[in-house]
C-alpha positions as CSV (number, residue, x, y, z in Angstrom):
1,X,140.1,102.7,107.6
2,X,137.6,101.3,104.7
3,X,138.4,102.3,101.2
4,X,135.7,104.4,100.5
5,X,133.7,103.4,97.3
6,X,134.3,106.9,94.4
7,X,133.6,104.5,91.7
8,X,130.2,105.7,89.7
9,X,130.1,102.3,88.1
10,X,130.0,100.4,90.9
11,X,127.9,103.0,93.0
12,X,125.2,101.9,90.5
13,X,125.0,98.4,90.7
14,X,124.9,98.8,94.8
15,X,121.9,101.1,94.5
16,X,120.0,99.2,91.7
17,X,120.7,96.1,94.1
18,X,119.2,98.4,97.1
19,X,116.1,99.5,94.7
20,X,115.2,96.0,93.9
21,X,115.2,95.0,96.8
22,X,112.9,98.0,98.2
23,X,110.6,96.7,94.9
24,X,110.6,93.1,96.1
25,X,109.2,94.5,99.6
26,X,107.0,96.5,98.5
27,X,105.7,94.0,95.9
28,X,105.3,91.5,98.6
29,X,103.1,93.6,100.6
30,X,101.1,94.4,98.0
31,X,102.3,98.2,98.1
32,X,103.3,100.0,94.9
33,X,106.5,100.7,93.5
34,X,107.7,104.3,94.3
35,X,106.1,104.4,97.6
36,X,109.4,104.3,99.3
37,X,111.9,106.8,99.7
38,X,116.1,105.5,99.4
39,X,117.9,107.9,102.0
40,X,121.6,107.4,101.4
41,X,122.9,107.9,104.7
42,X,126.8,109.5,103.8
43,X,127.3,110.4,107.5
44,X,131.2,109.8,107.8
45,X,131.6,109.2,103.8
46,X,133.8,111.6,102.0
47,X,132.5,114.1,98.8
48,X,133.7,111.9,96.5
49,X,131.8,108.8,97.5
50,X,128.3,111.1,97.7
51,X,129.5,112.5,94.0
52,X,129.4,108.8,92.7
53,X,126.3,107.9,93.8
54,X,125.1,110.9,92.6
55,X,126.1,110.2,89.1
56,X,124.4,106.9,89.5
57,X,121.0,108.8,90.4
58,X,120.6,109.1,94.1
59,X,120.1,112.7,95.1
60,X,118.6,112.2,98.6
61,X,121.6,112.0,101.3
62,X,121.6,111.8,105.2
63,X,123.7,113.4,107.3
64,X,124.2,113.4,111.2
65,X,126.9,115.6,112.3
66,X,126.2,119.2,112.0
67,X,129.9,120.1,111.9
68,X,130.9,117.3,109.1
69,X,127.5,118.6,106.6
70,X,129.2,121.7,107.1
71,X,132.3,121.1,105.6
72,X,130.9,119.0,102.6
73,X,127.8,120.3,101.6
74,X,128.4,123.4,100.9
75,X,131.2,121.4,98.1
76,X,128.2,119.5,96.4
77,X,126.1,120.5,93.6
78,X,122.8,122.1,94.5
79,X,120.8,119.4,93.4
80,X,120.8,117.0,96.3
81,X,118.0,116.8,98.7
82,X,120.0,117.3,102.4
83,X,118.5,115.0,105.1
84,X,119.6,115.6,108.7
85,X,118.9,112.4,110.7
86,X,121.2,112.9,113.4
87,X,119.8,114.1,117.2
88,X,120.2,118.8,116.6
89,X,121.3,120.7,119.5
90,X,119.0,124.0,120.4
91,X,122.5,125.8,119.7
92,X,123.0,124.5,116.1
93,X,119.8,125.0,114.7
94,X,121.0,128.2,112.7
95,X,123.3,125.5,110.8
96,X,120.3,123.4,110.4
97,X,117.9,125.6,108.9
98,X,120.5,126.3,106.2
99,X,122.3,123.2,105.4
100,X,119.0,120.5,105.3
101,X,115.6,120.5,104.0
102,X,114.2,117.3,106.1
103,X,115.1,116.7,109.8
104,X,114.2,113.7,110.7
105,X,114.8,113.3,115.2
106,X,112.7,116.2,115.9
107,X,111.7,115.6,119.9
108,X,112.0,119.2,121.5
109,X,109.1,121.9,121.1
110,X,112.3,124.3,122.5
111,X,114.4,123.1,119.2
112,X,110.9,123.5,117.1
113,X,110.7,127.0,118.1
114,X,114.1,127.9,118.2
115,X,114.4,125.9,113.9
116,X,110.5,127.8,113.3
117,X,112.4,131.3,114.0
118,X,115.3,130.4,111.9
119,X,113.5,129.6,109.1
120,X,111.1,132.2,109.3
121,X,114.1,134.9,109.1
122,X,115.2,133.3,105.8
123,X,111.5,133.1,104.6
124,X,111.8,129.4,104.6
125,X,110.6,125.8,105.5
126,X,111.7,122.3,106.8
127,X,109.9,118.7,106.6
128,X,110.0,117.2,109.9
129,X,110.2,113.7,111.2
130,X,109.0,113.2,115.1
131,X,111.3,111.0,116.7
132,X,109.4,108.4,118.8
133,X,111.2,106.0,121.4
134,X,108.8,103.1,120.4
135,X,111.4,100.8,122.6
136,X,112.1,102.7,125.5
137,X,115.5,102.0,125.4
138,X,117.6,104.9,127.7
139,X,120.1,105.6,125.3
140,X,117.6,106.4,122.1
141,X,116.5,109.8,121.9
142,X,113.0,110.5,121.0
143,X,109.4,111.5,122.5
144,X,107.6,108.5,124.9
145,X,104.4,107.2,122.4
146,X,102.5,109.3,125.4
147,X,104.2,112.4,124.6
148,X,103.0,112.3,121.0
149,X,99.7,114.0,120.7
150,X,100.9,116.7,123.0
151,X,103.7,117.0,121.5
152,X,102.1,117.5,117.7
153,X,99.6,119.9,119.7
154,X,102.8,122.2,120.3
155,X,104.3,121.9,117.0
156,X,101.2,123.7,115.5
157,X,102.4,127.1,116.4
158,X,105.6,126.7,114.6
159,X,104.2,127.4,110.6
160,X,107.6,126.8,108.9
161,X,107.9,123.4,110.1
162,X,106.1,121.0,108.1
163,X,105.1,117.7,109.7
164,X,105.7,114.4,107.7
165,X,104.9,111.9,109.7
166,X,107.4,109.5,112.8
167,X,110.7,108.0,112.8
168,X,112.1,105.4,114.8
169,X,114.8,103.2,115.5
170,X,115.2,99.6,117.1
171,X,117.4,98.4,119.1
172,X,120.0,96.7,116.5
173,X,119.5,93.2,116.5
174,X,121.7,90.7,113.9
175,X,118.2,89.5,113.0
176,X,116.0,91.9,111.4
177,X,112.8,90.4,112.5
178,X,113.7,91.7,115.9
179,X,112.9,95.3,115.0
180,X,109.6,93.9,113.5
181,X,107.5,94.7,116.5
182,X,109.4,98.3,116.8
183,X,107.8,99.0,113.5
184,X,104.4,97.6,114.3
185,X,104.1,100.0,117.5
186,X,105.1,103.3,115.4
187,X,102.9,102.2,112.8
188,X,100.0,101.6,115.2
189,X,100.9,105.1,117.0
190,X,100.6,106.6,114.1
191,X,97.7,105.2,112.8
192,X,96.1,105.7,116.6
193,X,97.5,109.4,117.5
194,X,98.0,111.0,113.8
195,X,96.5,109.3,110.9
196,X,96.6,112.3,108.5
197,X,100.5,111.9,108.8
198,X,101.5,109.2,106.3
199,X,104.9,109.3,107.1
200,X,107.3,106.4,109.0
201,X,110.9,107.2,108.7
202,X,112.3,103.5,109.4
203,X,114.2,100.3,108.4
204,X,118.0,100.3,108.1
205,X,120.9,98.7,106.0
206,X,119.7,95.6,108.5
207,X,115.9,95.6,108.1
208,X,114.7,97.3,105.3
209,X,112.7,94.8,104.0
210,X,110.8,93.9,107.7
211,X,110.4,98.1,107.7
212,X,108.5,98.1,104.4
213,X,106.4,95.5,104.8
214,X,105.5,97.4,108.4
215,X,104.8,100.4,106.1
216,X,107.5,102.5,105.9
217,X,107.9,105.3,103.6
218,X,111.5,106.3,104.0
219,X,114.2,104.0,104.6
220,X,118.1,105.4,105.7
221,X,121.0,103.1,104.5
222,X,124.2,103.7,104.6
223,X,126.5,100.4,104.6
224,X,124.5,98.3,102.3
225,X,125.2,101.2,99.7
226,X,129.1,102.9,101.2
227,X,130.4,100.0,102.7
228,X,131.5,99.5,106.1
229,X,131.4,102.9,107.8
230,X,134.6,104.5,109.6
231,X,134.2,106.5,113.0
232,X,134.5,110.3,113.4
């Protein structure tokens, strides 16, 4: 199992190494600095590792397993912003609506209701990602690009849910030009079915870069900044 990384020190030279890189992107796309979000994707990282890279400034974590961000969020100071980016079962949303603020694989109007009236009860409310299958690869969950506008249509009844924009993600590829047209085709949806959603929750430890310069606004990285990840 990887030694996972607890020291602040070097938590912050990763993440300004990340950061400057996310600068160089957006610099060479002639987009402005700040425009992009650094998830730190902590899935399968212990409290301690999240606690360094607190101290070095990151405060926006991602998490994928419901029963995992129960055990360690609840341990962590209040001022982290919780991202679930894992696929949500219907019967787990009560544990979502508590533990995350942004859920970013949203593809069921049944898990949208069932997450609207769990929020509701708590007087409460969620950003939202739509997760769209831009590759149509059998094993990625998501919405077909078809199923988009309908889809949004639906989500309009649900008021505590509060629509950011699409996520996506490629096929991995050792080359991160591969996901390149992956990015184009949600940023083209986007722009085609939903242009008041700025949104695009996409780009890797792998591609970054490619994903910025395709317009993303949120990337999710987790080994460029943890280190090589151990399985659940």
């Amino acid at each position: 199992m990887p030694e996972a990384l607890t020291d602040p020190a070097k938590a912050k030279v990763r993440l300004l190494e990340i950061n400057e890189k996310i600068d160089e992107a957006l610099a060479k796309s002639s987009r402005k600095r700040g425009e992009v979000k650094l998830l730190a994707v902590s899935k399968t990282f212990p409290v301690s590792s999240i606690l360094a890279f607190r101290q070095a400034g990151q405060f926006d974590f991602g998490e994928s397993y419901i029963k995992e961000a129960r055990e360690k969020i609840p341990s962590l100071p209040d001022d982290l912003n919780w991202h679930l980016i894992g696929r949500l079962q219907t019967n787990k949303a009560k544990y979502a609506s508590t533990l995350f603020g942004t859920f970013h694989a949203l593809d069921s109007l049944d898990l949208a209701a069932e997450l609207d009236s769990r929020l509701k009860a708590s007087s409460k409310t969620m950003d939202v990602y739509v997760q769209v299958n831009v590759s149509g690869e059998d094993a990625k969950g998501g919405l077909a690009p078809l199923e988009l506008s309908p889809f949004l249509d639906g989500l309009s009844a649900f008021s505590s849910l509060n629509v950011l924009g699409l996520m996506t993600m490629p096929p991995y590829d050792p080359d991160p030009e591969v996901s390149r047209p992956h990015f184009v085709a949600l940023r083209e949806l986007r722009d085609k079915v939903a242009p008041h959603l700025k949104g695009l929750s996409m780009g890797m430890s792998d591609d970054f870069p490619v994903a910025i310069s395709e317009g993303a606004t949120v990337v999710r990285i987790g080994t460029a900044l943890f280190g090589a990840r151990s399985r659940l």
